[in-house]
C-alpha positions in Angstrom: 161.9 -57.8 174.1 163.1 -58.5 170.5 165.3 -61.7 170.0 169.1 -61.8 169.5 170.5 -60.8 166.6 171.6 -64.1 165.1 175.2 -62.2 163.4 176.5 -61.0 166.5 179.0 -63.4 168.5 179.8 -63.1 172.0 183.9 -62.1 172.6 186.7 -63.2 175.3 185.8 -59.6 176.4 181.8 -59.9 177.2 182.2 -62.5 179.1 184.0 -61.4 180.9 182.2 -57.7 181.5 178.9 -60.0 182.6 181.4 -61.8 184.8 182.9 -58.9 186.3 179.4 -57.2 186.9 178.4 -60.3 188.4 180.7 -60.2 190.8 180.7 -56.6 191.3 176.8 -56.3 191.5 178.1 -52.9 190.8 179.7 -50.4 188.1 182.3 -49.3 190.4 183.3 -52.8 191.8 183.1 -53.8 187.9 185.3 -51.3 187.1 187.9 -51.9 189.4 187.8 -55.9 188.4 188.5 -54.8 185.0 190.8 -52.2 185.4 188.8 -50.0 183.4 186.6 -46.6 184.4 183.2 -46.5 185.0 181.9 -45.0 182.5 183.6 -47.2 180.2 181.7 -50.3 182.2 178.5 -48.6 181.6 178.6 -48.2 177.8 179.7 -51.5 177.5 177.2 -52.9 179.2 174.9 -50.8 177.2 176.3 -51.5 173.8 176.2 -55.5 174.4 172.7 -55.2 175.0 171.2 -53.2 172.1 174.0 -55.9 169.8 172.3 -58.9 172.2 169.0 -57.4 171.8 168.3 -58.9 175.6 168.4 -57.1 179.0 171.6 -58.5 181.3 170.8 -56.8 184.1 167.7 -54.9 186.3 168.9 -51.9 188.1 168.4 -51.5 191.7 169.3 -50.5 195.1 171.4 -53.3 195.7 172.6 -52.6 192.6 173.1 -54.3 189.3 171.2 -57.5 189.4 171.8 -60.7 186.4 169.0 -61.7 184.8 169.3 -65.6 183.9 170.9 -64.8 180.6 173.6 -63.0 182.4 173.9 -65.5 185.4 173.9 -68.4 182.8 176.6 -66.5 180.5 178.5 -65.8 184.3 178.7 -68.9 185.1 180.3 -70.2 181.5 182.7 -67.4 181.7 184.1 -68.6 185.0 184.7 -71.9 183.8 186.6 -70.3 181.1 188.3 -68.4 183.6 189.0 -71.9 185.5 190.0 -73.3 182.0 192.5 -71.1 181.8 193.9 -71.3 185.0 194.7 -75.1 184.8 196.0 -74.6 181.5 199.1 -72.0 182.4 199.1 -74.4 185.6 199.7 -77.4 183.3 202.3 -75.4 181.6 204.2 -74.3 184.4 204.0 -78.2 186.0 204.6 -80.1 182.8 201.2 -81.1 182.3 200.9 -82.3 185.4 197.2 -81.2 186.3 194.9 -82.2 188.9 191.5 -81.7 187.7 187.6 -83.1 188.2 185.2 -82.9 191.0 185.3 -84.5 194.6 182.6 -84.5 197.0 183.6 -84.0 200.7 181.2 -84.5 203.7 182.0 -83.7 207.5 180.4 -82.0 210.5 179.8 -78.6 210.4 182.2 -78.0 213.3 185.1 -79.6 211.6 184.7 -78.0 208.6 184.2 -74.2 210.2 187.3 -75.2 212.7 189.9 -77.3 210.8 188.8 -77.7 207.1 188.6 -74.2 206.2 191.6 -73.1 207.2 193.3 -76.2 205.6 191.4 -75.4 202.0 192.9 -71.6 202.4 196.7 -73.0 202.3 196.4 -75.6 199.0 193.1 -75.2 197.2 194.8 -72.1 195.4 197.5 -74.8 194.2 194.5 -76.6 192.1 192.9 -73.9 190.2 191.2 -76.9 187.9 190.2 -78.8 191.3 186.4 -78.6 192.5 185.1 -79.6 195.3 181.4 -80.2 196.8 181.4 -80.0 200.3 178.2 -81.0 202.8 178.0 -81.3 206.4 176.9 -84.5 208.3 176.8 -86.1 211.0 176.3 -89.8 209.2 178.9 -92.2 207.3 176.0 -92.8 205.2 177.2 -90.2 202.6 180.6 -92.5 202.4 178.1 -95.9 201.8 175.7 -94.7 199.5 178.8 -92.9 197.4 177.0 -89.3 197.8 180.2 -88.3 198.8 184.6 -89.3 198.2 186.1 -88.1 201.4 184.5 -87.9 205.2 186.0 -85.9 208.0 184.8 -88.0 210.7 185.1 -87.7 215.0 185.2 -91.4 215.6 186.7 -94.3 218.0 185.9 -96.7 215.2 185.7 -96.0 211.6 183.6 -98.6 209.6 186.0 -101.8 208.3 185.2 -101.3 205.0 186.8 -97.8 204.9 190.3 -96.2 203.7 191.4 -94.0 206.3 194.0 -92.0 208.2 194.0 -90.7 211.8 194.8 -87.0 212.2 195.1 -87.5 216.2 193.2 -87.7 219.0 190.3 -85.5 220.2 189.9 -84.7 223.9 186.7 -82.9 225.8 186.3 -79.8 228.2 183.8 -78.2 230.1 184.2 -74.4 228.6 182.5 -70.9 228.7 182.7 -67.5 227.7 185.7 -64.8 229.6 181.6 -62.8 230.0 179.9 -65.7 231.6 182.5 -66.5 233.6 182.7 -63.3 235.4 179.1 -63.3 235.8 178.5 -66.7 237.8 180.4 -68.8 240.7 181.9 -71.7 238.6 182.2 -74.3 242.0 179.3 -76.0 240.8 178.9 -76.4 237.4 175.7 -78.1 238.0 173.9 -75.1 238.7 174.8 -73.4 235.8 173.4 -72.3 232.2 174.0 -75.4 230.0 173.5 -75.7 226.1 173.9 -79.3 224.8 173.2 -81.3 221.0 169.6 -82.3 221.3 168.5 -85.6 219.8 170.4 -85.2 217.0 173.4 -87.0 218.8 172.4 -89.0 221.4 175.5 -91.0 222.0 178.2 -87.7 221.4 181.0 -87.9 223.7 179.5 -84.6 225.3 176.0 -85.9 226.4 177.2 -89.3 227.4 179.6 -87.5 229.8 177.6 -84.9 231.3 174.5 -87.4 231.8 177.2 -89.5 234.2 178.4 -87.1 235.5 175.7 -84.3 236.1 172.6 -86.9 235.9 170.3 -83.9 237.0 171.1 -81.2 234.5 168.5 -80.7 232.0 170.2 -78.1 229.3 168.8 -74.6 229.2 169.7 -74.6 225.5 169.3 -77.6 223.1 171.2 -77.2 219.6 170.9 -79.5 216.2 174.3 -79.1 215.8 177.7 -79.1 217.7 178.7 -75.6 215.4 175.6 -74.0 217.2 176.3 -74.9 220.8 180.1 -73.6 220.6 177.8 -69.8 219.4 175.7 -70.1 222.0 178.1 -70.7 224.9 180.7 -68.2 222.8 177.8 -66.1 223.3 177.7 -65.8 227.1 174.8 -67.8 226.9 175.9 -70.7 229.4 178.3 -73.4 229.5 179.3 -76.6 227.0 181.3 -79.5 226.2 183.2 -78.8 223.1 186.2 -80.3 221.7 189.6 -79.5 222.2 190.0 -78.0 219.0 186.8 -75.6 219.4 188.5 -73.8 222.5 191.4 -71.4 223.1 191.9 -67.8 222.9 190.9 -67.4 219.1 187.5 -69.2 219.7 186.5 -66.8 222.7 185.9 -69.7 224.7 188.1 -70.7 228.4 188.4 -74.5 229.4 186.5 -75.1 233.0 187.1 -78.6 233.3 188.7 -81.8 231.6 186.2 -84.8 230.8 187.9 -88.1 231.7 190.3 -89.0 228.7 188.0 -92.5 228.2 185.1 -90.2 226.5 188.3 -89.3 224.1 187.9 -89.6 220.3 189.7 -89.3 217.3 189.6 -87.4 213.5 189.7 -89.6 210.6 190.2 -89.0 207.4 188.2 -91.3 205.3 187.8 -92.5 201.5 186.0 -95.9 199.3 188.4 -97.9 198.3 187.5 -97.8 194.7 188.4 -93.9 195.0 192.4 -94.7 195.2 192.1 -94.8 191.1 191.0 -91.6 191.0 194.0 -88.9 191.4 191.9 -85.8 192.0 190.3 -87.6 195.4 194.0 -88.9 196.4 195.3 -85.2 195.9 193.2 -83.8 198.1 192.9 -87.1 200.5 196.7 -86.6 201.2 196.7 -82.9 200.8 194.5 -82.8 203.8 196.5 -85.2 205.5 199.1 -83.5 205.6 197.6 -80.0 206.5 195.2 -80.7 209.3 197.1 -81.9 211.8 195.8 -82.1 215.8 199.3 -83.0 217.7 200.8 -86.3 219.1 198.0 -88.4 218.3 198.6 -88.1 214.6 199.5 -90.9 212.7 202.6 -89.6 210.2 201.5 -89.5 206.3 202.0 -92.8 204.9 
């Protein structure tokens, strides 16, 4: 492979052919990105090359696949793209721009079931906005500063914490419409159960069903709450979810209430020395104001 001719000078316009193709992993899909045909695609692609003097992309059957040039170059075009984007943003608001990076843990559950949906309505609103999400179980991420902003299920958040409660977060025995239909629900003992393993020892769930059912030893152990609400969406046996796991859209029917003194509660949480920083307060209140769970909820101060 010969090097890069050193006169030639990437354009607006390859960038944002890599990017398209990218995307696309595909001419067609390329194509239709750009608003261009095919062929024209093709002999684009082709003529950067030969002026680049670098392959951009191997061929294949799952179609046109980056080569790190192309994936590096990809990945500076969408930050131009980005760029852009909170530029005619800062136009339209007066300069007014919320911009930078926030890191933003919670449970996999929680984020699946309430902080995806709530990203879909704003996130669009702060095209110069990232964020860097993780799922855990652990307030850690908040003390060691790996991370801004924690979704938590908590009675007590730690002292030294900013927060905001979103409501309160009851329990219920639950299965599938299939497994119900299949089995005689009077004793819920006898049934199929799927439980966190070790992972959560004291999670309102276990602690409930240990009182309450002392002999059931789960048929299916899970590392995560996200996986027991599959499993028992999957006919596979019965669970203790939270509220906000069930109803029609989930696939999964309440069997029974669990007392409301194994209740908990959503909090939103931040540092304190993160109030100084506007991108982490946008999207602190943003949330606060979009995930809402009912009565429980404490209004937006």
């Amino acid at each position: 492979m010969i090097n890069a001719p050193l006169h030639y000078r990437l354009e607006h316009a390859d960038l944002s052919l890599i990017l398209a193709l990218v995307r696309g992993r595909s001419l067609a899909r390329a194509a239709g990105l750009l608003r261009v045909d095919v062929s024209t695609v093709f002999r684009s692609v082709r003529r950067l090359e030969a002026a680049l003097g670098r392959e951009l992309f191997e061929k294949s059957r799952a179609g046109y696949l980056p080569t790190s040039l192309a994936q590096s170059l990809a990945e500076q075009a969408e930050r131009a793209e980005q760029a852009l984007e909170a530029a005619c943003v800062s136009i339209e608001q007066g300069g007014e721009v919320i911009s930078g990076t926030v890191r933003l843990t919670c449970t996999d559950s929680v984020l699946q079931t309430l902080l995806l949906p709530a990203l879909a309505r704003f996130m669009p609103s702060y095209p110069a906005l990232t964020l860097e999400l993780s799922t855990s179980n652990d307030f850690a991420n908040l003390n060691r500063r790996d991370a801004d902003i924690a979704l938590r299920l908590t009675d007590s958040p730690p002292e030294h914490l900013l927060g905001r409660r979103l409501g309160a977060v009851s329990y219920r025995v639950c299965a599938s419409p299939g497994y119900l239909s299949a089995v005689a629900v009077e004793d819920l003992d006898r049934l199929a159960w799927i439980a966190p393993d070790d992972f959560l020892p004291d999670h309102p769930s276990v602690s409930w069903r240990r009182q309450r059912f002392p002999g059931v030893l789960p048929s299916y152990r899970c590392n995560s709450m996200l996986s027991v609400a599959e499993l028992t969406r999957a006919g596979l046996g019965i669970a203790v979810l939270p509220d906000f796991m069930l109803g029609e859209p989930q696939g999964l029917q309440p069997l029974a209430e669990v007392p409301s003194s194994y209740d908990t509660a959503l909090w939103l949480l931040t540092r304190p020395d993160c109030r100084a920083l506007r991108s982490v307060v946008a999207l602190f209140d943003e949330l606060a104001r979009t995930i809402r769970l009912g009565p429980g909820a404490e209004a937006p101060g």
